[in-house]
C-alpha positions in Angstrom: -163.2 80.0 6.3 -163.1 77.1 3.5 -161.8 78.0 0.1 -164.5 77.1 -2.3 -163.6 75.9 -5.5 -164.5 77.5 -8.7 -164.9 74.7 -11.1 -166.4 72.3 -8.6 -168.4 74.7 -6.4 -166.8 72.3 -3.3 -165.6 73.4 -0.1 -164.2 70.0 1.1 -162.1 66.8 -0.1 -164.5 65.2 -2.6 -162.1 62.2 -3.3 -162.8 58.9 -1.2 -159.3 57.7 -2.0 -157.5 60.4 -0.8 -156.1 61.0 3.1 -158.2 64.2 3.3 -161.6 62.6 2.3 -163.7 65.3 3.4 -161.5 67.6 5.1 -162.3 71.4 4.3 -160.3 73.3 2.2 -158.2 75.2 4.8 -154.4 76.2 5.2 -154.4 74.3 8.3 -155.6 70.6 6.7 -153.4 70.9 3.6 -150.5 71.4 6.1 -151.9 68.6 8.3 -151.8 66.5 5.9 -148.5 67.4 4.3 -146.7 66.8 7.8 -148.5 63.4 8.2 -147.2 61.9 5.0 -144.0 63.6 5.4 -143.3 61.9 8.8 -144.5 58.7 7.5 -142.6 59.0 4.5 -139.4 60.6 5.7 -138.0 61.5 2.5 -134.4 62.8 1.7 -135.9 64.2 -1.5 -138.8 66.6 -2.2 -139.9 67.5 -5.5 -142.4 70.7 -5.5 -143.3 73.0 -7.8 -141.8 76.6 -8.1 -142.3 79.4 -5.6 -142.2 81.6 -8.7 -144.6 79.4 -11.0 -147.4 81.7 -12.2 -150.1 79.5 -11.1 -151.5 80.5 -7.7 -152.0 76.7 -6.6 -147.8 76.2 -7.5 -146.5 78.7 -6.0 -149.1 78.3 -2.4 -148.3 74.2 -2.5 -144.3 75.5 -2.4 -145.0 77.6 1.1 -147.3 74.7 2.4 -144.4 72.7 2.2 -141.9 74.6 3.2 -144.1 75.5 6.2 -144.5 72.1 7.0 -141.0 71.3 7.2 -140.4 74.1 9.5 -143.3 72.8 11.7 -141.7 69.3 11.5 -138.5 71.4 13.0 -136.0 68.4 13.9 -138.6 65.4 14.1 -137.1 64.1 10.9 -133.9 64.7 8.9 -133.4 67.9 6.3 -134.6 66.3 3.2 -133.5 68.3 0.0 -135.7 70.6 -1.8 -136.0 70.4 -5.8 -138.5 73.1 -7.0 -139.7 72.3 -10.7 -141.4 75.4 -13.1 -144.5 74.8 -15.0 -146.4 78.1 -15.7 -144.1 81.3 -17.2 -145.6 83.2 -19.9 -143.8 82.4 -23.4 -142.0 79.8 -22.4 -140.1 76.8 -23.0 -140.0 77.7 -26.6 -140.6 76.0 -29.5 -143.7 74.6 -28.3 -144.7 71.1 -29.0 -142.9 68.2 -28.9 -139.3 68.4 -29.1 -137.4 65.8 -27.7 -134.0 66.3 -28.9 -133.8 69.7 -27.2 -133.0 70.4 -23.6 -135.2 73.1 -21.4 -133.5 76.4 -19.7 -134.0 78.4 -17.2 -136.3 81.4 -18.4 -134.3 83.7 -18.7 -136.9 87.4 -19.1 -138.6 85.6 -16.5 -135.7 86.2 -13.7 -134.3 88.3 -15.7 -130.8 89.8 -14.0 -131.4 87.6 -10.6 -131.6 83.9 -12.8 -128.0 83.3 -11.8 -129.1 83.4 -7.4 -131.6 80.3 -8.4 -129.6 77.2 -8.2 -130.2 75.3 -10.8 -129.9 71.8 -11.3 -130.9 69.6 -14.5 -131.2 65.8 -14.6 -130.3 63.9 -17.8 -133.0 61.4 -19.2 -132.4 58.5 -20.9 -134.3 58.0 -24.1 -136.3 55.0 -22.2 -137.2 58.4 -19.5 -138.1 60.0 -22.6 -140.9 57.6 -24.1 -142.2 57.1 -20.5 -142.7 60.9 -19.7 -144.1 61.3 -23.4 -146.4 58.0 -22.3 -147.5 59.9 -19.1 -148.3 62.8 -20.6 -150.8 61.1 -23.2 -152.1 59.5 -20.3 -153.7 63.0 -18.9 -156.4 62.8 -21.5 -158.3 65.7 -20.1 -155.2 68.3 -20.1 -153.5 67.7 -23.6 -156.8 67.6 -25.2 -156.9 71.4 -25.1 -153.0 71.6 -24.4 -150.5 69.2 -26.1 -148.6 71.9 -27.8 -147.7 73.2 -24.2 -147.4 70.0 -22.5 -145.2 68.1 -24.7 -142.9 70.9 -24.6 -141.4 69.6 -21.8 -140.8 66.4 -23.0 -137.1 67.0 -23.6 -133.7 66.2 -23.1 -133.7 67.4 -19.2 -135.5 67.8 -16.0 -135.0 71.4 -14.8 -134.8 72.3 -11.0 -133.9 75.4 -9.2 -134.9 77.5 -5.8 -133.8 80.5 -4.0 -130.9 79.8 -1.7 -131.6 80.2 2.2 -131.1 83.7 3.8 -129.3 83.5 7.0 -129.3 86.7 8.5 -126.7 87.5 12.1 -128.7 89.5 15.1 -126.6 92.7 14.5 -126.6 95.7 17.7 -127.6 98.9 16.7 -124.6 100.5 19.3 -121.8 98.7 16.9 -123.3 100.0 13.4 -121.1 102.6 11.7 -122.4 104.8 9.3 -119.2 106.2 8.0 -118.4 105.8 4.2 -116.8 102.8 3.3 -118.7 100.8 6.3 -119.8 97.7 5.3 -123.3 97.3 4.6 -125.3 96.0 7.0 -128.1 94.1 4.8 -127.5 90.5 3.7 -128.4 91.0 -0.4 -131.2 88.9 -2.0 -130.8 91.0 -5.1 -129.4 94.0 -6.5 -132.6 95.8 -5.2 -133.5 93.9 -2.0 -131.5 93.4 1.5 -132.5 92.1 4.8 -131.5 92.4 8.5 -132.1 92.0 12.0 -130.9 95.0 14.0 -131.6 94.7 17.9 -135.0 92.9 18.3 -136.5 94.2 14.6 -136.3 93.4 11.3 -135.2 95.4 8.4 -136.1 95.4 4.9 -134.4 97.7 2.5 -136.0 98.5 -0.8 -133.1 100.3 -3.1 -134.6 102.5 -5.8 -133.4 102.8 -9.3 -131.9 106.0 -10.5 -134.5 106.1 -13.6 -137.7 105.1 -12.0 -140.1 108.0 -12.3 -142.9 106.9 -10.1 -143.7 106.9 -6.5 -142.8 103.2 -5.2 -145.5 100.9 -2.9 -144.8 97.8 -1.8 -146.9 94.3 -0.2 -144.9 92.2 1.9 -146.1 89.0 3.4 -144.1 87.8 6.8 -144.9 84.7 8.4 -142.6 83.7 11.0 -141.9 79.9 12.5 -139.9 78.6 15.6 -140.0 75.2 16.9 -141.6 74.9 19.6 -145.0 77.0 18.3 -147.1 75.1 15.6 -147.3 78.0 12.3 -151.3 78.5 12.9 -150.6 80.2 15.9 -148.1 82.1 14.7 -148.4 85.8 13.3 -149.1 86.0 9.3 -148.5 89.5 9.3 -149.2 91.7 5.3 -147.5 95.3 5.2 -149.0 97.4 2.6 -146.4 100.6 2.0 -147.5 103.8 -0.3 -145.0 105.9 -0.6 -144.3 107.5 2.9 -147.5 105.5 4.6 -147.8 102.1 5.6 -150.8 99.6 7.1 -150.1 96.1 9.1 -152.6 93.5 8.8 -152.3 90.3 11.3 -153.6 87.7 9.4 -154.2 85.4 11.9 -156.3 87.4 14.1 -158.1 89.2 11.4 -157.4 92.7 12.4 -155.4 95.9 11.4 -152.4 96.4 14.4 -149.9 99.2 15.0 -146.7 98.2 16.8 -145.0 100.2 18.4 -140.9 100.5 16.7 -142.0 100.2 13.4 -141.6 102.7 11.1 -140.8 103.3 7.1 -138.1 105.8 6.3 -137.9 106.9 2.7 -135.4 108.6 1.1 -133.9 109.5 -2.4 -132.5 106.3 -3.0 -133.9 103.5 -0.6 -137.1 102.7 1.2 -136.5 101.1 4.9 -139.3 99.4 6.7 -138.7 98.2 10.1 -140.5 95.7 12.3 -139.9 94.5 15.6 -139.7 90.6 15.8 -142.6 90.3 18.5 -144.7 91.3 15.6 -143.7 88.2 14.0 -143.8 86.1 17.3 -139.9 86.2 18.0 -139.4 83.5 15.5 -136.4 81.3 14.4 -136.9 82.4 10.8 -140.0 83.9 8.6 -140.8 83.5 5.2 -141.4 86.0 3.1 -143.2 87.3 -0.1 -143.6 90.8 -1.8 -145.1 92.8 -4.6 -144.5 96.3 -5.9 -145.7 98.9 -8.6 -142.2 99.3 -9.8 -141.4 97.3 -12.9 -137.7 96.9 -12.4 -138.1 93.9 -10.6 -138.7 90.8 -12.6 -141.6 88.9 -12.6 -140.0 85.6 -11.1 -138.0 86.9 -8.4 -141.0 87.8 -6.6 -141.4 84.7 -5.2 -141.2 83.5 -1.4 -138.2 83.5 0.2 -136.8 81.3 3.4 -134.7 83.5 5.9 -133.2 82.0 8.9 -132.1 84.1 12.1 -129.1 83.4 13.3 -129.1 84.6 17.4 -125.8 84.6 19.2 -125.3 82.1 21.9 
C-alpha cells in the first residue's frame, strides 16, 4: 500500500522533473530509484543523513540506501558511506548563527556509545562558509519559521559519523564452552548489546543493568539481504519481546509466524532471543533496528545497524 502524505494528501510523485514522476509512494520505488541513479552515477562517496536522526524520513532514507547498495551487491564498486545529523533534541548549541564555532558530536545523545560512531569532520574554508550561509537563505520556506536552528550549522566543520560494520563468524554450538573464563561468544555493539550466529540461528543478547527496576520488552526489526535475491522478496521480519513472551511478524507476507528453534531465554542478568536464519531467508547479512522500555540505552544508539555473516569456506 502507498504512503500518503500528510501535508499534501498525495500518494504518488507529484514533481514532473523528478525520475519518479508519478511513481507511488512505496519502499519498492524509492529503492528502485536509488539503485538506478546509483548505477548510473557510480559514486565512491555517498553522503546520507543519520540512521539515528530523529526525523522518521532521515533515519528511513539511511536503510533505503543502505539497502540498495546491498541489492546492487558487486555490480559496482564499495563507495564510502558519510552519514550527516540534522534532528537531535537540544542541539548544536548556541543556536543561531555562529560561524567561528565548530559542531560536535552530541554527546547525551549517544551518550556512553558516542566513541563506536566514527566520526569524521571536514574543514571549510571561509569562501565554504559564505556559500553554505548563502544556501541556507536560499530555503526561503524553512528559515522563515527556523533560522535560529538552521544557521546553527553554519560553522567551522562538517560533521560525519556512522556505526561501524558488524561482522559476525558462523560459530558451532559442539565447540562452545561454558566454563568461567571462556571467551564470550557475542561480537559487542555496546556495553548492553551482542550478536551471534550459532549453528544456523541468530543470537541476540540483551544484558540487563544491575539497577533497572522494571520488567524489560524489546522491538527488533531484521531484514536480511544476499546477492542473488532482490530485498522485496526477502523476509522483513519485527520481534516484539515482553518479558518472558515474544511475537514474530513477517512483514513481507503480512502475517504473524512461529518458527520452529526460536526461543527467548531470560534470566537475572541477560535476555537471549534466538532465531534461526531461514527465518530471515539464509542471508549474507541483515540489518537491524530495536527499541526497548528500558531507559539505559541512549536515544541515538538505537539506530540501524549493518551486520555481515561471515560463513566458513
Amino acid at each position: 500500500m502507498a504512503y500518503r502524505s500528510s501535508f499534501s494528501g498525495s500518494s504518488s510523485v507529484p514533481y514532473q522533473e523528478s525520475v519518479g514522476y508519478k511513481k507511488e509512494f512505496t519502499a519498492d520505488n524509492i529503492i528502485e530509484d536509488l539503485k538506478m541513479a546509483i548505477l548510473d552515477f557510480k559514486p565512491t562517496k555517498i553522503f546520507v543523513s543519520h540512521p539515528s536522526d530523529v526525523n522518521g524520513d532521515h533515519w528511513a532514507y539511511y536503510l533505503y540506501m543502505m539497502v540498495s547498495l546491498a541489492d546492487l551487491g558487486n555490480k559496482i564498486p564499495e563507495p564510502k558511506i558519510y552519514p550527516y545529523i540534522v534532528h537531535v533534541p537540544g542541539w548544536p548549541l548556541p543556536r543561531h548563527y555562529h560561524r567561528n564555532l565548530v559542531i560536535e558530536p552530541p554527546e547525551k545523545f549517544f551518550g556512553d556509545v558516542l566513541t563506536l560512531v566514527d566520526w569524521r569532520q571536514l574543514k571549510l574554508t571561509p569562501e565554504e562558509i559564505d556559500k553554505k550561509y548563502e544556501a541556507m537563505l536560499a530555503h526561503k520556506s524553512q528559515t522563515r519559521i527556523s533560522d535560529f536552528y538552521l544557521m546553527a550549522f553554519v560553522r567551522q566543520n562538517e560533521l560525519f559519523g556512522d556505526f561501524p560494520y558488524i561482522t559476525l563468524k558462523k560459530q558451532h554450538s559442539s565447540e562452545l564452552s561454558t566454563k568461567p573464563g571462556a571467551k564470550d561468544i557475542f561480537t559487542a555493539d555496546m556495553q548492553w548489546i551482542g550478536y551471534a550466529v550459532v549453528d544456523d540461528a541468530l543470537w541476540i543478547r540483551v544484558k540487563k543493568p544491575k539497577e533497572l527496576k522494571q520488567r524489560l520488552a524489546f522491538r527488533f526489526f531484521i531484514a536480511g539481504y544476499r546477492d542473488d535475491v532482490p530485498f522485496a522478496k526477502m523476509p522483513n521480519i519485527l520481534v516484539f519481546t515482553r518479558y518472558n513472551r515474544f511475537s514474530i511478524l513477517n512483514a513481507t507476507a503480512h502475517k504473524y509466524i512461529t518458527p520452529e528453534g526460536t526461543s527467548l531465554e531470560v534470566n537475572k542478568e541477560s535476555v537471549i532471543f534466538k532465531l534461526p536464519l531461514s527465518v530471515l531467508g539464509n542471508p549474507e547479512g541483515f540489518l537491524l533496528g530495536f527499541e526497548t522500555n528500558g531507559k539505559f540505552l541512549p536515544t541515538g544508539c538505537t539506530s540501524f545497524r549493518a551486520i555481515t555473516i561471515e560463513y566458513a569456506r
